[in-house]
C-alpha positions in Angstrom: 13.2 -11.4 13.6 12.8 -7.7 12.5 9.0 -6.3 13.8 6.7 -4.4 11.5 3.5 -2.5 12.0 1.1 -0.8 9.8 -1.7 1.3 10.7 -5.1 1.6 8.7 -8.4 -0.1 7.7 -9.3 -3.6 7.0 -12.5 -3.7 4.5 -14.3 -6.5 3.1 -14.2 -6.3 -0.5 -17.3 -7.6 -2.9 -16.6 -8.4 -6.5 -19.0 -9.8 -9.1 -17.3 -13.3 -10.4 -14.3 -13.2 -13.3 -15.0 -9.8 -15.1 -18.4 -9.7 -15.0 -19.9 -6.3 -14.6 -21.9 -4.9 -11.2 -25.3 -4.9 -12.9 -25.1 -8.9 -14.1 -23.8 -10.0 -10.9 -26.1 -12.3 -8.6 -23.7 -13.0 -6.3 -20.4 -11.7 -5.3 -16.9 -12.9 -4.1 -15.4 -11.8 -0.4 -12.1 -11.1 0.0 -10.9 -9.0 2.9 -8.0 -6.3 2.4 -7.0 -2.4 2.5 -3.6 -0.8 2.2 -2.0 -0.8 5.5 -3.2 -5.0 5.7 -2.2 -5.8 2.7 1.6 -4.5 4.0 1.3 -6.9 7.1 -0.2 -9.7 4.5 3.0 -9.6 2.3 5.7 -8.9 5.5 4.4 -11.5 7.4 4.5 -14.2 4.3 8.1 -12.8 3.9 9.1 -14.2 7.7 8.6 -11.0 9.2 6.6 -10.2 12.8 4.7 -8.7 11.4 1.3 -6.6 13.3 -1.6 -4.8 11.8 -3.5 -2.1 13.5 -7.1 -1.0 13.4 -10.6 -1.0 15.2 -13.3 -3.4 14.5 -16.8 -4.5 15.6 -17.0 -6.5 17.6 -19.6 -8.7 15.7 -18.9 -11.6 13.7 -17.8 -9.6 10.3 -15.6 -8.0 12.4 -14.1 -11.0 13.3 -14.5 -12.6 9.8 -11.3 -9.4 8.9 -9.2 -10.4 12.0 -9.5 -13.9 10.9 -8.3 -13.4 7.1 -5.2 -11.7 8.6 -4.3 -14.2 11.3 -4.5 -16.8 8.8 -1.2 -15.3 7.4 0.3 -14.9 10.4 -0.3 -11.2 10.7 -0.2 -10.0 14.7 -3.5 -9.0 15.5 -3.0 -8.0 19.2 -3.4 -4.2 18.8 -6.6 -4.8 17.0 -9.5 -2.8 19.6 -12.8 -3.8 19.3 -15.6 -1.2 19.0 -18.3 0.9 16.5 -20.5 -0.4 14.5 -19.7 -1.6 11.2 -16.9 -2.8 8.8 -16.1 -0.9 5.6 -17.0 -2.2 2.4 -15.9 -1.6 -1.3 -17.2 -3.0 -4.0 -15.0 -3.8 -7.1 -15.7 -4.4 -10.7 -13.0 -6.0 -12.8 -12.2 -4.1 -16.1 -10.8 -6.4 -19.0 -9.3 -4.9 -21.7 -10.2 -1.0 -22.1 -12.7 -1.3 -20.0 -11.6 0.0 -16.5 -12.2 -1.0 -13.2 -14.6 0.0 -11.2 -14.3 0.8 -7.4 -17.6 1.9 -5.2 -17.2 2.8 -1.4 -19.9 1.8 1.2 -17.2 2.7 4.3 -18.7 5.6 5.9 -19.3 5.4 9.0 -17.1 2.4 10.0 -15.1 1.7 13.4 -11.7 2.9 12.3 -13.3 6.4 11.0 -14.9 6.7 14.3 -11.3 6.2 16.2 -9.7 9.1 18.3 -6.5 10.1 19.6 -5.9 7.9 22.8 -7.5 4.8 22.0 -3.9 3.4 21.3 -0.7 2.9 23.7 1.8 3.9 20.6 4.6 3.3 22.7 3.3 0.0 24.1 2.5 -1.1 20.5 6.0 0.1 18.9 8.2 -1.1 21.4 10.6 -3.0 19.9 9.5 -2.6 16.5 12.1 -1.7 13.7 9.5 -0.3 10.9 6.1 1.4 11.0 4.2 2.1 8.1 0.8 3.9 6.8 -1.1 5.1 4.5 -2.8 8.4 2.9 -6.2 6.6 3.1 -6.0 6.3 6.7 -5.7 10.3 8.1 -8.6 11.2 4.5 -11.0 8.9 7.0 -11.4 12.0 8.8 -10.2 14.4 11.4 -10.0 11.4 14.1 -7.7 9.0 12.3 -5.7 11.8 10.8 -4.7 12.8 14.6 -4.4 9.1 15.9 -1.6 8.8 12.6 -0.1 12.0 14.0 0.5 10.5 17.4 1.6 6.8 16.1 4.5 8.9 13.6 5.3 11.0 16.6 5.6 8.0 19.3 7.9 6.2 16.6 10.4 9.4 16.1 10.6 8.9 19.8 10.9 5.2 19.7 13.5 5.1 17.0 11.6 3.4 14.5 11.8 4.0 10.7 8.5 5.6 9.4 7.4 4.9 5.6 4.4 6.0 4.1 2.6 5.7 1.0 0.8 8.9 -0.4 -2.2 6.5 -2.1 -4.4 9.7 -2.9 -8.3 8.9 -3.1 -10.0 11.6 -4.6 -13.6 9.5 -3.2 -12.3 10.3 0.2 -10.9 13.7 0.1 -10.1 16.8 -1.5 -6.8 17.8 -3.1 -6.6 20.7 -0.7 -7.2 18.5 2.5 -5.0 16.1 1.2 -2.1 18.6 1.1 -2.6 20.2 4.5 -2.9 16.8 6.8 -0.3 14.8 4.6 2.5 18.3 5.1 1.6 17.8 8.8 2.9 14.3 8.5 5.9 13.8 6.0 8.1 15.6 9.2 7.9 12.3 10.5 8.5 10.1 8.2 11.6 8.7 6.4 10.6 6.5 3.2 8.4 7.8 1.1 6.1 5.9 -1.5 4.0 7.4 -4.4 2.6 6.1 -7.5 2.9 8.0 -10.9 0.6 10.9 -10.1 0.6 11.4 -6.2 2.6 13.5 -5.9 0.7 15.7 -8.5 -2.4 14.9 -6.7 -1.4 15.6 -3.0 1.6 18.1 -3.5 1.6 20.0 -6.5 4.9 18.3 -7.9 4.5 17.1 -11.6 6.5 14.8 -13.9 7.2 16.8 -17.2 6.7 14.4 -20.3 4.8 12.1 -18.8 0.9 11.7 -19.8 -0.8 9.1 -17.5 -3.9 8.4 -18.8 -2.0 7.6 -22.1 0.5 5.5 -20.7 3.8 7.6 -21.0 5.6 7.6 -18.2 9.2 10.0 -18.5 11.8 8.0 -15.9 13.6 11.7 -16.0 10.4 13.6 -15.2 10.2 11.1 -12.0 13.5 11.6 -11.2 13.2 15.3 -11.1 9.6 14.6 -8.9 11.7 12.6 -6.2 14.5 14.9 -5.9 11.7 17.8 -5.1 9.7 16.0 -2.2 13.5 15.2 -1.0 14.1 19.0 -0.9 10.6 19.8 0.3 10.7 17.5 3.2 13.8 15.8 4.0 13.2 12.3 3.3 16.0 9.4 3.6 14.7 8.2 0.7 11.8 8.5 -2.4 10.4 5.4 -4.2 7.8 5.7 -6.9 6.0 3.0 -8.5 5.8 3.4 -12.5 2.7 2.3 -14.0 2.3 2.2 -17.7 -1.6 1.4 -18.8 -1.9 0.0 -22.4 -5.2 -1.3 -21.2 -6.6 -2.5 -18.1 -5.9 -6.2 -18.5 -2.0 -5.3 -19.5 0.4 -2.8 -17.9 3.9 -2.3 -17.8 5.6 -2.2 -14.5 8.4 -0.9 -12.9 9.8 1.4 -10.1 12.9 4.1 -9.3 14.5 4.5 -5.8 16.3 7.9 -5.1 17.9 7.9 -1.6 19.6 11.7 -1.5 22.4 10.8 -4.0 21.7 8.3 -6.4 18.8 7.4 -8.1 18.4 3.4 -8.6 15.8 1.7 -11.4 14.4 -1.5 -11.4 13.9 -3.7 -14.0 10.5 -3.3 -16.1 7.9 -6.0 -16.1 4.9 -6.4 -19.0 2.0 -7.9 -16.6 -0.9 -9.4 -17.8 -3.0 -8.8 -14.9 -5.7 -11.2 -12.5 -5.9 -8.6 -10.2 -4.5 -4.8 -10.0 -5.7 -4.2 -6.2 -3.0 -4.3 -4.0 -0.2 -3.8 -6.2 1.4 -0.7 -4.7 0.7 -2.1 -1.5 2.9 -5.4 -2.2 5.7 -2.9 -3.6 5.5 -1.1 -0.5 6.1 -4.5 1.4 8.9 -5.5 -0.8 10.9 -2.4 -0.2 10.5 -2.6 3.6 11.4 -6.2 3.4 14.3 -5.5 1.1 15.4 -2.2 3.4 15.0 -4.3 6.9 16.8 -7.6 5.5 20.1 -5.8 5.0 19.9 -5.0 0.7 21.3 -2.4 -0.9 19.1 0.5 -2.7 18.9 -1.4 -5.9 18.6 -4.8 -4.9 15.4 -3.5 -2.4 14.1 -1.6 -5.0 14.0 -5.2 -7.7 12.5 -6.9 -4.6 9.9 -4.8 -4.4 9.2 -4.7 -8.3 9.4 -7.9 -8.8 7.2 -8.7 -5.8 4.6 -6.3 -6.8 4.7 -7.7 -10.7 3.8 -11.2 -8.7 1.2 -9.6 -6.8 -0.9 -8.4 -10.0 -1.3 -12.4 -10.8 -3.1 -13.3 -7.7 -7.3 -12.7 -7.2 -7.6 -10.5 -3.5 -5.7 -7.8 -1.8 -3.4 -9.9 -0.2 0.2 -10.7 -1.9 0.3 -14.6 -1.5 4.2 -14.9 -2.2 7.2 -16.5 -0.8 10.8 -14.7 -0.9 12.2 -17.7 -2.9 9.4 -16.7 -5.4 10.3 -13.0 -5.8 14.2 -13.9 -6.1 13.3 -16.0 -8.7 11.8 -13.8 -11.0 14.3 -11.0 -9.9 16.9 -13.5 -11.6 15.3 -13.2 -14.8 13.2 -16.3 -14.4 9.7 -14.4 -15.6 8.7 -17.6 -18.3 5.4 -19.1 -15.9 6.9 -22.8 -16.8 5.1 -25.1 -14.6 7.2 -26.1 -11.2 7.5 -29.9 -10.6 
């Protein structure tokens, strides 16, 4: 059984029921998730050993995160225990063309508070044949950014296959910061992830024809943006997810793989969405899962469409899927008929 780790923070996410708005809401719904989870959520349901790191409190709420995660077979061993609090976002659902809304109450929490040596890298990658993270994690602050720097480093050494997602948050840093800590990184990795505009955001690099907030999206302006990070830093290979907004209750969805010769394109799915969060997290998993299982380039690069397409239809972070599932729809079957 291929192993899998991810790095980052688990949060406990609060939402106002269906689509209501923050200011009617009397009560809230929990979920627990965050971009480097969500990964080990998706690997694990996909047969994968699959661990999660972070720090925690050690008080029950801590706990409450290491228990959503166990109970899908994530690895939790790695987890420390420590600090003071567990992040928090809030999230409003946005129907139609009303967007959603995402406020952060995670300053402050154990896994910003971390620094370098808390974690035996090579005790925690040995024997693992993927590690992945996140741009949220090293915009937590100066402390995480390092600790990223030495789990990257301790996997070159280790042999292990580094991916990375650029996930910009302008809430948690700065264009410019955002830039210098992620260049000090991309040495070490070897598949890189990015949504329509990181890349723009974190780098510079722009996709001519495309206008995002419209929801025109130029598959040759992509292109173009994959085979420049390629050339800037060496990568074994570029996916980008391809969002196309008509409002926020329906987007079209796809993704393009380009591996340093060829550039692959998956098939494009029209989503009508439950649930948006997590949906470049699941792609991320579906590509790992596709790479690691022995698929080519395009088959991978379907998996992980077609996994993330599923993803948008179930409430939470987490990717609640099975293979068989994803395979199925990557077959064509995309009519929701009721299995009996």
């Amino acid at each position: 059984m291929k192993k899998a780790v991810t790095f980052g923070e688990v949060m406990m996410r609060l939402s106002p029921p269906g689509h209501g708005r923050f200011v009617q809401a009397d009560s809230f719904d929990v979920v627990y998730g965050g971009g480097e989870a969500n990964v080990a959520v998706s690997l694990a349901n996909f047969g994968l050993d699959a661990h999660f790191v972070t720090k925690v409190p050690s008080h029950e709420i801590g706990q409450c995160a290491v228990n959503s995660l166990r109970r899908f077979g994530v690895g939790t061993d790695y987890i420390l225990r420590g600090g003071d609090r567990l992040g928090i976002y809030f999230l409003e659902h946005g129907a139609s063309q009303r967007p959603s809304k995402v406020i952060y109450d995670r300053a402050g929490s154990s896994i910003s508070q971390v620094e370098p040596g808390e974690f035996d890298w090579h005790t925690i990658l040995e024997g693992a044949d993927w590690f992945h993270f996140t741009g949220i994690t090293p915009a937590l602050g100066d402390g995480p950014a390092a600790v990223t720097l030495e789990a990257v480093k301790a996997a070159k050494e280790l042999g292990v296959t580094v991916s990375a997602d650029l996930n910009y948050r302008k809430k948690l840093w700065s264009q410019e910061q955002a830039n210098q800590v992620m260049s000090g990184l991309m040495p070490y990795v070897d598949v890189l992830i990015a949504n329509e505009e990181d890349a723009e955001k974190v780098f510079g690099i722009t996709a001519g024809e495309s206008n995002i907030t419209e929801g025109k999206l130029s598959e040759e302006g992509y292109k173009e943006v994959a085979r420049k990070l390629v050339g800037r830093f060496g990568f074994k290979k570029v996916a980008i997810t391809l969002r196309e907004s008509i409002s926020a209750s329906i987007n079209n969805w796809s993704g393009l793989l380009y591996n340093n010769a060829e550039f692959y394109s998956s098939q494009k799915y029209s989503i009508h969405i439950v649930d948006r969060v997590g949906g470049g997290d699941s792609f991320c998993a579906g590509l790992i899962y596709g790479l690691l299982s022995g698929m080519s380039d395009q088959e991978a690069l379907e998996f992980a469409a077609a996994a993330s397409c599923l993803k948008h239809t179930i409430f939470g972070d987490y990717n609640l899927v099975t293979p068989e599932e994803v395979k199925t729809l990557m077959a064509g079957d995309g009519s929701g008929r009721v299995q009996r």
